[in-house]
C-alpha positions as CSV (number, residue, x, y, z in Angstrom):
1,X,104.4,126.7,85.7
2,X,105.4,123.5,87.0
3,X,103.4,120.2,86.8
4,X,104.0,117.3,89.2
5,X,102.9,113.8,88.7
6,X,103.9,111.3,91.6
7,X,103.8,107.9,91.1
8,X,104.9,104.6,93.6
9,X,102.0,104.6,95.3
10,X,100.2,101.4,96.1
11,X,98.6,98.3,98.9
12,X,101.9,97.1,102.0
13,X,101.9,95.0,104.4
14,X,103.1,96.9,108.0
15,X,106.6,97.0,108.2
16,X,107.0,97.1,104.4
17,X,108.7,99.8,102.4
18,X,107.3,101.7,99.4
19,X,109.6,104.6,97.5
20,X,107.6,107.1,95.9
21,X,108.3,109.2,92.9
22,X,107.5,113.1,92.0
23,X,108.0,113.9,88.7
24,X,108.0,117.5,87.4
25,X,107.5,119.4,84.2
26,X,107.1,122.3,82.8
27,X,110.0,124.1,84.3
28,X,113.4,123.0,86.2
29,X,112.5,122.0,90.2
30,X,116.4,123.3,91.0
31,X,114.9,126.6,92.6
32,X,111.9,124.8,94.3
33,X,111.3,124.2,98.0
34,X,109.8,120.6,97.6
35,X,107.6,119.0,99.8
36,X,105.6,115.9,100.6
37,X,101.6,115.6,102.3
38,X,99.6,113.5,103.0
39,X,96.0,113.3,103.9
40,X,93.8,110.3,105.2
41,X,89.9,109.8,104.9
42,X,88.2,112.6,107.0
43,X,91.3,114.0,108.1
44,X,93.4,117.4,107.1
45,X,96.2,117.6,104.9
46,X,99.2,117.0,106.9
47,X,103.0,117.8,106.3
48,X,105.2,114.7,106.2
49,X,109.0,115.9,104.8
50,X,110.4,119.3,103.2
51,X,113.8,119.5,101.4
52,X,115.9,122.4,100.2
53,X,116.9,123.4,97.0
54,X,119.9,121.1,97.0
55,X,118.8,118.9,99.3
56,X,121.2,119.4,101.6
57,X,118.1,120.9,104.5
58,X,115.9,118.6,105.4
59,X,112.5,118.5,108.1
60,X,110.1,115.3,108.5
61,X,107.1,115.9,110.7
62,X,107.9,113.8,114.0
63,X,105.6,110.8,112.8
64,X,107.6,110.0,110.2
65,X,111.3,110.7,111.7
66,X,113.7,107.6,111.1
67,X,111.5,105.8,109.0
68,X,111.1,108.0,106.0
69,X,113.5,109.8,103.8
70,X,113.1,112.7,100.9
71,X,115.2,113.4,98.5
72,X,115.7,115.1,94.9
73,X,117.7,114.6,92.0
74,X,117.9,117.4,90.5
75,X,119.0,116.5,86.9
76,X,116.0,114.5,86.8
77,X,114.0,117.0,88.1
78,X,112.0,114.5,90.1
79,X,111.8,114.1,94.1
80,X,111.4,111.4,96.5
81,X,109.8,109.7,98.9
82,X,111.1,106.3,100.2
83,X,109.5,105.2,103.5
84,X,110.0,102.3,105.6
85,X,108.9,100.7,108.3
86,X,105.4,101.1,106.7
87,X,102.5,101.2,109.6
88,X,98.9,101.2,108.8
89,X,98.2,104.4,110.3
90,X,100.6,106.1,106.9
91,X,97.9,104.9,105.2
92,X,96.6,108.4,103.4
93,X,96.9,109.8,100.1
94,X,100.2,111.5,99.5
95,X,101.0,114.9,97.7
96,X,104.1,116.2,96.0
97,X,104.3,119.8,96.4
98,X,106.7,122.9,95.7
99,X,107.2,126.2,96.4
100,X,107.3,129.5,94.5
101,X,110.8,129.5,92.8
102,X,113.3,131.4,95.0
103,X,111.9,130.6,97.9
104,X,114.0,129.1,100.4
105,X,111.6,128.6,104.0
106,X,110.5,125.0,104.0
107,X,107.1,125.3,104.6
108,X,105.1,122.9,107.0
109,X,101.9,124.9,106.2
110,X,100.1,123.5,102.9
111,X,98.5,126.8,101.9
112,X,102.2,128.4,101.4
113,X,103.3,125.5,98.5
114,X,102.2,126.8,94.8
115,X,102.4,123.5,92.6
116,X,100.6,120.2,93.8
117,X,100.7,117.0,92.3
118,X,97.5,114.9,91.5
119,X,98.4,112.7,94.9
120,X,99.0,108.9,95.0
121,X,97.4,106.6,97.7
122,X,99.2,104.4,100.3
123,X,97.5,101.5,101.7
124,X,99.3,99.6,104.6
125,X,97.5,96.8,106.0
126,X,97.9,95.3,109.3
């Protein structure tokens, strides 16, 4: 069972830049499809970036393309999140999330990641 606690999260002006954190426990991430969401007040749970076991696949929903990057580091078992060019419309809770272990689709569909973190809120103001 894996356990994911992001962290990073916080208040931006536009145009800032924020890096967020996933850390997970429990079990190694190196056979994870990881993923990050996001969902703002009254709105659904949207994908925002998938990565690959290695990390060497990579998909960003087109909102986000350019302007934010995922990564993992494996040995640290912890995946990230840096964003950039912060607008106030990113302005959402985001989720950390991973797939069953072996699997190797990355996943835009929420309902197909097993392990979600708690979420961390982003606040960009104008």
């Amino acid at each position: 069972q894996v356990q994911l606690v992001e962290s990073g999260g916080g208040l931006v002006q536009a145009g800032g830049s924020l890096r967020l954190s996933c850390a997970a426990s429990g079990q190694t991430i190196g056979t994870n499809v990881m993923g990050w969401f996001r969902q703002a007040p009254g709105k659904e749970r949207d994908f925002v970036a998938g990565i690959s076991w290695s990390g060497g696949t990579t998909y960003y929903a087109d909102f986000v393309k350019g302007r934010f990057t995922i990564s993992r580091d494996n040995a640290k078992n912890t995946v990230y999140l840096q964003m950039n060019s912060l607008k106030p419309e990113d302005t959402a809770v985001y989720y950390c999330a991973a797939r069953k272990e072996y699997t190797t689709l990355i996943s835009r569909v929420d309902s197909e990641y097993s392990y979600w973190g708690q979420g961390t809120q982003v606040t960009v103001s104008s």
